[in-house]
C-alpha positions as CSV (number, residue, x, y, z in Angstrom):
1,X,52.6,37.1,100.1
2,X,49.8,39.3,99.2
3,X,50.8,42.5,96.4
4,X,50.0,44.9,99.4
5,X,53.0,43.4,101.4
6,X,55.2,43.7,98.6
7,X,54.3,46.9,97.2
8,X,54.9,48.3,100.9
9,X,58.0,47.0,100.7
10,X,59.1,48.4,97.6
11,X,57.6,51.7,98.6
12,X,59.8,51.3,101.7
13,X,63.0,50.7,99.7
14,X,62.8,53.1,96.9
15,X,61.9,56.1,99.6
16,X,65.1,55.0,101.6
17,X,67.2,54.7,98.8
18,X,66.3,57.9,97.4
19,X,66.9,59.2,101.0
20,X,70.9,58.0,100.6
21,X,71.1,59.1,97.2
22,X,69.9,62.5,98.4
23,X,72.5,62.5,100.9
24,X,75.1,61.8,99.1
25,X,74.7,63.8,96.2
26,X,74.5,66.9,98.8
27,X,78.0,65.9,100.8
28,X,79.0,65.2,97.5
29,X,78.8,69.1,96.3
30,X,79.5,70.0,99.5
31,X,83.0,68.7,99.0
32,X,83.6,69.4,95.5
33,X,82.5,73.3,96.5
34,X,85.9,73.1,99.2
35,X,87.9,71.4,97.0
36,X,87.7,74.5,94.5
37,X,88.2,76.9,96.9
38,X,91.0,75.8,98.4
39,X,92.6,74.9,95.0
40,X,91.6,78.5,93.8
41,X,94.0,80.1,97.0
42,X,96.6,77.7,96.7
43,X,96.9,78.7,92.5
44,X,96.8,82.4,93.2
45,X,99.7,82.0,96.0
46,X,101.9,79.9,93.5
47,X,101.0,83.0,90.7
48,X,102.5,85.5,93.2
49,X,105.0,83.1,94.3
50,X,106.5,83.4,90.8
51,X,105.6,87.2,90.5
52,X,103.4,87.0,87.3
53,X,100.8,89.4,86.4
54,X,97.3,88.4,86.4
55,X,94.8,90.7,84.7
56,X,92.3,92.2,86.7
C-alpha cells in the first residue's frame, strides 16, 4: 500500500467519525434541553401541589 492510499483512508475515517460525533453531541443537547423542561413543570406543579410560596 502506497502512503496515498492510506492517508485517504484515514482522511475518510476521521471526517466520518467526526460526522457521528457531531451528531451525537447535537441529539445529545437536544435531549438534555427536554429533559429540563419537563422536569422544571413537573417541580413547579408538585410546589403548588403542596401550596408553598415561591418568591417571585
Amino acid at each position: 500500500m502506497d502512503f496515498r492510499r492510506i492517508e485517504s483512508i484515514f482522511l475518510i475515517v476521521f471526517i466520518g467519525l467526526n460526522i457521528f460525533l457531531g451528531i451525537s453531541y447535537f441529539q445529545n443537547h437536544q435531549v438534555s434541553l427536554a429533559t429540563t423542561r419537563s422536569g422544571n413543570s413537573e417541580i413547579m406543579a408538585d410546589i403548588r401541589e403542596i401550596r408553598l410560596k415561591c418568591p417571585s
